[in-house]
C-alpha positions as CSV (number, residue, x, y, z in Angstrom):
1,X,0.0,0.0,0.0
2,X,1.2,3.4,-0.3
3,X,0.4,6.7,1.5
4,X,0.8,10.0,-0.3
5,X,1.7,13.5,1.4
6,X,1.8,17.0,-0.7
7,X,4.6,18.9,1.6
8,X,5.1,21.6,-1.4
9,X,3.6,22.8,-4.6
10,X,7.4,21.2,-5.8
11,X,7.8,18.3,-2.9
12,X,6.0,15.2,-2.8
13,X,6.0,11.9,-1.0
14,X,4.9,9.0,-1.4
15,X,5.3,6.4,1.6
16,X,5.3,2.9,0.9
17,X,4.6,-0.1,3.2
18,X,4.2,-4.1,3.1
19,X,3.1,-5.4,6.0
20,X,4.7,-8.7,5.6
21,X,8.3,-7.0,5.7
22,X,6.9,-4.8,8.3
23,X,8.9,-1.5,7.1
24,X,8.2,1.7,5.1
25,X,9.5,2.9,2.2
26,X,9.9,6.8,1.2
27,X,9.8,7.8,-1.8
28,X,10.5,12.3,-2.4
29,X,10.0,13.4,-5.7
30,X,11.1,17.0,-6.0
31,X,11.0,18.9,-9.1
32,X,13.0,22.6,-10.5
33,X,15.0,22.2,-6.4
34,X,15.4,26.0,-5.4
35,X,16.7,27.4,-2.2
36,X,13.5,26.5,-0.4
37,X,13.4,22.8,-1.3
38,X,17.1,22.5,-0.7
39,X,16.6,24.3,2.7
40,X,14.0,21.9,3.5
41,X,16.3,19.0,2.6
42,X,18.8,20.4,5.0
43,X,16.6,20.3,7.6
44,X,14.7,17.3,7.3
45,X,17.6,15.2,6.3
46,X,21.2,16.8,7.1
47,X,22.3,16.2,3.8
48,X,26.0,17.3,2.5
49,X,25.8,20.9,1.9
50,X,28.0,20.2,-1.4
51,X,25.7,17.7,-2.6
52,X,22.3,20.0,-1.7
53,X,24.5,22.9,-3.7
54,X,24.7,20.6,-6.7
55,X,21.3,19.7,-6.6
56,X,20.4,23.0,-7.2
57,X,18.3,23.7,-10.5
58,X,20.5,26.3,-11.2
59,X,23.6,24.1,-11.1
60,X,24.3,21.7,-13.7
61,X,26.6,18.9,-13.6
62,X,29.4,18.0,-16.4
63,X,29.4,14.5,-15.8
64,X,27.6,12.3,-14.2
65,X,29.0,11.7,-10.4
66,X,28.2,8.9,-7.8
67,X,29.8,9.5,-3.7
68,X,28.8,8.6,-0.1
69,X,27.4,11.0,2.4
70,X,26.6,10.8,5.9
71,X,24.6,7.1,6.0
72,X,23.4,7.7,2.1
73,X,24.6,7.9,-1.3
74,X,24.2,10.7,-3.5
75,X,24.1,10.1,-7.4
76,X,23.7,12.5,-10.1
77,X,23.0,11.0,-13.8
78,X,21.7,12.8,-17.2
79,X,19.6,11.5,-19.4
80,X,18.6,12.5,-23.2
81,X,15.9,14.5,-23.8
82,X,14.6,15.8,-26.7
83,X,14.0,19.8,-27.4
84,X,13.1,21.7,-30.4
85,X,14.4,18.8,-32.2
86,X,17.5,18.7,-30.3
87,X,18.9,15.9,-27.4
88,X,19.8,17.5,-24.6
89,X,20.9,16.6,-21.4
90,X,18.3,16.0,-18.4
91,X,19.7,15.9,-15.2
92,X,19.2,13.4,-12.1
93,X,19.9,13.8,-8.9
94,X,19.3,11.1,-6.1
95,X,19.4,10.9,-2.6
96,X,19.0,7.1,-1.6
97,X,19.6,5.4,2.2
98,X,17.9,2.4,3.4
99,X,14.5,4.1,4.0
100,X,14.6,6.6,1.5
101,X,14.9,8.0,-2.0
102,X,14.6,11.4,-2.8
103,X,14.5,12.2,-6.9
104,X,15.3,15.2,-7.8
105,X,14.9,16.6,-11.8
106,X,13.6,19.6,-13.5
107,X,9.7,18.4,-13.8
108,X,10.9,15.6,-16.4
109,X,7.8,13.8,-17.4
110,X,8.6,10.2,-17.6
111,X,9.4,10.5,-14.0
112,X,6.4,12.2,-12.5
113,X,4.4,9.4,-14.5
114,X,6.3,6.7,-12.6
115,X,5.6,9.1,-9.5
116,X,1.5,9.2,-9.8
117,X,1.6,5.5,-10.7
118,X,3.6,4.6,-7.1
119,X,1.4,7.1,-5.2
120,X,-2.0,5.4,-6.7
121,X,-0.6,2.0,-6.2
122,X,2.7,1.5,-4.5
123,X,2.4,-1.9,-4.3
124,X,2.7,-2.9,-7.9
125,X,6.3,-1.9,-7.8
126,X,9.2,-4.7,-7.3
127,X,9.9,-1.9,-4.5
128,X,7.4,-2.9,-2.2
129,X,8.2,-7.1,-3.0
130,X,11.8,-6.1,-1.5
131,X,11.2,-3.4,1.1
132,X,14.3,-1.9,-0.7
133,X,15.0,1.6,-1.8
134,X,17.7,0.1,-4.1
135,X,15.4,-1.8,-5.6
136,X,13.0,1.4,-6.0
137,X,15.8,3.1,-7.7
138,X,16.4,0.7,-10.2
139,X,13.0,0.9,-11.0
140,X,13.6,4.4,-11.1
141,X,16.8,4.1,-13.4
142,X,14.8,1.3,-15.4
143,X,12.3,3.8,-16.4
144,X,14.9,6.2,-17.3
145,X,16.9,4.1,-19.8
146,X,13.7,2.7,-21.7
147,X,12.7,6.1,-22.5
148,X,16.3,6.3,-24.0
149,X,14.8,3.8,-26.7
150,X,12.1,6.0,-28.3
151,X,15.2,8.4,-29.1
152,X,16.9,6.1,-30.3
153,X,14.3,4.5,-32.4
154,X,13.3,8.2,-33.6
155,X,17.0,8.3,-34.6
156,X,16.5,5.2,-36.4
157,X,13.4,7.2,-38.3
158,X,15.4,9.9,-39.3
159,X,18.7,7.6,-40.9
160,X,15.7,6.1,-42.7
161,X,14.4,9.6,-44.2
162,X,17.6,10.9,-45.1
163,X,18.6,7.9,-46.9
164,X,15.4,8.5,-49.4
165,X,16.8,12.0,-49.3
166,X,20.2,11.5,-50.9
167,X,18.9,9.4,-53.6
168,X,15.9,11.5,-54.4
169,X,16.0,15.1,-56.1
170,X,15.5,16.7,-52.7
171,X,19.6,15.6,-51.7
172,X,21.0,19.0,-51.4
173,X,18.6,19.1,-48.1
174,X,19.8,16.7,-47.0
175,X,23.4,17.8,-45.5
176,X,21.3,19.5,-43.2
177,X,19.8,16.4,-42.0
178,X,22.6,14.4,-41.7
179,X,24.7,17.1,-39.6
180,X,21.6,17.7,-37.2
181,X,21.5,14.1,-37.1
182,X,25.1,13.6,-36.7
183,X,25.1,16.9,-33.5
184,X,22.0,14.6,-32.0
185,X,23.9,11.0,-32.1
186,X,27.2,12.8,-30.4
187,X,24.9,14.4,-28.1
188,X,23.7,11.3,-27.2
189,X,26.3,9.3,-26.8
190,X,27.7,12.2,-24.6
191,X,25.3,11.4,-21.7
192,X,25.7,8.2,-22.0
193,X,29.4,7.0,-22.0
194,X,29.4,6.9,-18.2
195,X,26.5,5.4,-17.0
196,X,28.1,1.4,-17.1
197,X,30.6,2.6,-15.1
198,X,28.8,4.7,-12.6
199,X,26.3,1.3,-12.1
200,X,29.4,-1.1,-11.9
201,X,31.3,1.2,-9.4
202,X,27.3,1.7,-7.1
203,X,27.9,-2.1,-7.2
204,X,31.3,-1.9,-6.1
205,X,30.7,0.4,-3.1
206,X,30.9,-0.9,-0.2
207,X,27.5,0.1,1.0
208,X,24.6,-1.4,3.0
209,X,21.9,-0.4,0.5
210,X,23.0,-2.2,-2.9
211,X,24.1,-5.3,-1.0
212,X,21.5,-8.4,-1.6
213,X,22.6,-10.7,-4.8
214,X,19.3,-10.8,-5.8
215,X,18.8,-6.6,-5.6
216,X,22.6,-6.4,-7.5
217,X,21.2,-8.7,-10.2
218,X,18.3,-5.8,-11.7
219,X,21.8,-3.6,-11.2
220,X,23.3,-5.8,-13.6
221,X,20.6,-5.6,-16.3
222,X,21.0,-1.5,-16.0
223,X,24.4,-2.7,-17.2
224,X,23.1,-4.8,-20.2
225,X,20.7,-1.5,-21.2
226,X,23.6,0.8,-21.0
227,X,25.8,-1.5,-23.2
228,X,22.6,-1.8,-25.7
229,X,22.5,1.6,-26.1
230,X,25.7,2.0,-26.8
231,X,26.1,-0.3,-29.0
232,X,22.9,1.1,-30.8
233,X,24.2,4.7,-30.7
234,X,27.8,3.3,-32.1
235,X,26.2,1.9,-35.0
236,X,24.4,4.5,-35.6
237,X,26.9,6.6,-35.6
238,X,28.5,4.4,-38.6
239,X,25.3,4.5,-40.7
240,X,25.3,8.8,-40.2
241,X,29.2,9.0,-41.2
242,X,28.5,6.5,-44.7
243,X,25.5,8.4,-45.1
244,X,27.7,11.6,-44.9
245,X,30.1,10.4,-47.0
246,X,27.8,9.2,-49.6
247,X,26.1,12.3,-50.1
248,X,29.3,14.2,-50.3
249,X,30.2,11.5,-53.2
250,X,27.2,12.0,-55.0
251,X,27.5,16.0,-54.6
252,X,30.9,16.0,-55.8
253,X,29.7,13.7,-58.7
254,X,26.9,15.9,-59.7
255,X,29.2,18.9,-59.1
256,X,32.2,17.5,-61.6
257,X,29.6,16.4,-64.3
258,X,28.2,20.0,-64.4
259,X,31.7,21.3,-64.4
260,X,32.6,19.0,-67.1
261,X,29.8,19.9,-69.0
262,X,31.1,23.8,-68.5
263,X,34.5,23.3,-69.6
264,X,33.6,21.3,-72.9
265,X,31.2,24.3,-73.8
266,X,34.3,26.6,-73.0
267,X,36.6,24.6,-74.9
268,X,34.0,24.8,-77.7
269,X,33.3,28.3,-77.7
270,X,37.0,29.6,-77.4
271,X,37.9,28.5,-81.0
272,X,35.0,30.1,-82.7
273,X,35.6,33.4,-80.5
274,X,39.4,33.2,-81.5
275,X,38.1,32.7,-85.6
276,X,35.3,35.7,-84.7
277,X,38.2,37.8,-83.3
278,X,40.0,37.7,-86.2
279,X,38.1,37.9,-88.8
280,X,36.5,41.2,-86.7
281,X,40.0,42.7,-87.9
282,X,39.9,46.1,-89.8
283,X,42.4,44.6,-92.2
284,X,39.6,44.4,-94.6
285,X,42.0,44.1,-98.1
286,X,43.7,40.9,-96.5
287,X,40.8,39.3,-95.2
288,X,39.4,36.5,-97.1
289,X,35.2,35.7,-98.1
290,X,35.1,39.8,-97.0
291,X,33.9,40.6,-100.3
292,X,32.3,37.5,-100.9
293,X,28.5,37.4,-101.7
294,X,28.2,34.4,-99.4
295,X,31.1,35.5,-97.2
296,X,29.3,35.8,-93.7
297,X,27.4,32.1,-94.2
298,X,30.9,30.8,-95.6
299,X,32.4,32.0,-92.2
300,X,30.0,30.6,-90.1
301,X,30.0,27.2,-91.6
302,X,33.7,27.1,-90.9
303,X,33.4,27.6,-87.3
304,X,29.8,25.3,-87.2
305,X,32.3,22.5,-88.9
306,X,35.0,23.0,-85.7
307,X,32.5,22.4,-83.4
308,X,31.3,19.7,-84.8
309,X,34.8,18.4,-85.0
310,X,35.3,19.0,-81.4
311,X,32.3,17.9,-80.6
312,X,33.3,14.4,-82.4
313,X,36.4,14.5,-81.0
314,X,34.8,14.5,-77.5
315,X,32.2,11.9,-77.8
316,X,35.1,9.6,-79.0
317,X,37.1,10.0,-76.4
318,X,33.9,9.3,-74.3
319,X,34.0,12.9,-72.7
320,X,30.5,13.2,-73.3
């Protein structure tokens, strides 16, 4: 069963008891922390004053950052969001001892759904089976990294698209595409270079909350999603560079078969301007079909005959 207190318009709890294990769980889920919710975790639970600072909505963490505190453990982790088309970091902070865990995140909605469902029936989760808070924050975690596989499938979506791009008339969009892909992938794979690690050292802690074989095992699948993703974002990676480099190749391609196309017309043209030049001479005496009733069309089948010449001359080689 669960039992559900409103402390702030930004702090809730959620309590959460099985009365076979005879113990309560608490659950605080606290959203956009400013100096009153992090004065109220002071107070209520003596926390680190460098770990309440970087819990602070206004701070935001490089990396992602897991220490002990004073009978707890304070974790921070970021997560992928996406905004305006962008992924961008969401950032995770948790306070978790062996009675508590206190979330707190900038009103990220996959969360507060997780929240509500705990608060209308906390004993559905694998939390209340246990009567662990590790347990509740894998659940918490587990949550987290599925949501990672929408972006990643919407990633998927978008390799998808651009490849039609490139080979359609539309492919001089598409470079566009492929680099805000390209930003979104590295983005991605920013947040989430760490997180194996930051699981396999909570597992190496020597701590009394993440302690039961059977608790470290759902830590170990954590492990298995974080190396999915990985490998997911590293392949997709792969397909974004070829797809890169094949629209460069067929830029280029298109580019040199217009500029061939220029310089045969140039090579062309140059001749008859040359023959035009000369015959534009005021040497009128020593100039040739000047006088000539059919002088001018004489003239201009000599220079239609070059460029047909050339023109042969080309196609032979197989320039054209």
């Amino acid at each position: 069963m669960s039992r559900f207190n409103q402390i702030s318009k930004t702090i809730q709890q959620v309590a959460i008891s099985n009365p076979a294990l005879d113990n309560e769980l608490v659950w605080l889920n606290i959203t956009n922390a400013g100096k009153k919710e992090i004065e109220y975790l002071r107070k209520e639970y003596n926390f680190n004053l460098s770990h309440l600072q970087a819990s602070s909505a206004k701070a935001i963490a490089q990396r992602p950052s897991l220490s002990q505190g004073n009978g707890y453990l304070f974790l921070i982790l970021q997560f992928p969001a996406l905004k305006d088309g962008k992924i961008v970091p969401d950032e995770f902070d948790f306070f978790i001892s062996e009675t508590y865990l206190a979330t707190i995140h900038n009103n990220v909605p996959h969360l507060n759904i997780l929240f509500n469902l705990c608060k209308k029936d906390g004993s559905s989760f694998l939390a209340c089976e246990f009567g662990s808070t590790a347990v509740l924050l894998y659940e918490v975690l587990e949550k987290l990294m599925l949501s990672c596989y929408s972006l990643i499938d919407k990633n998927s979506l978008e390799i998808q698209n651009v490849e039609n791009m490139i080979f359609s008339p539309e492919r001089k969009k598409a470079i566009s595409e492929i680099l805000a892909l390209r930003l979104n992938i590295i983005n991605f794979r920013k947040i989430m270079q760490n997180h194996k690690n930051i699981f396999k050292k909570l597992l190496e802690m020597k701590n009394h909350i993440v302690m039961n074989e059977e608790i470290i095992r759902f830590y170990k699948d954590l492990i298995e999603h974080s190396k999915t993703i990985w490998e997911i974002l590293e392949n997709q990676k792969e397909m974004v560079d070829i797809l890169y480099e094949t629209n460069e190749s067929l830029l280029n391609y298109k580019l040199n078969d217009v500029i061939k196309t220029l310089t045969i017309f140039s090579v062309i043209v140059f001749p008859l301007t040359l023959f035009a030049t000369i015959f534009s001479m005021n040497t009128v005496d020593g100039m040739p079909f000047i006088h000539g009733k059919h002088g001018f069309w004489i003239i201009i089948g000599f220079m239609a005959l070059i460029a047909a010449g050339m023109l042969m001359f080309f196609k032979k080689k197989k320039w054209l």
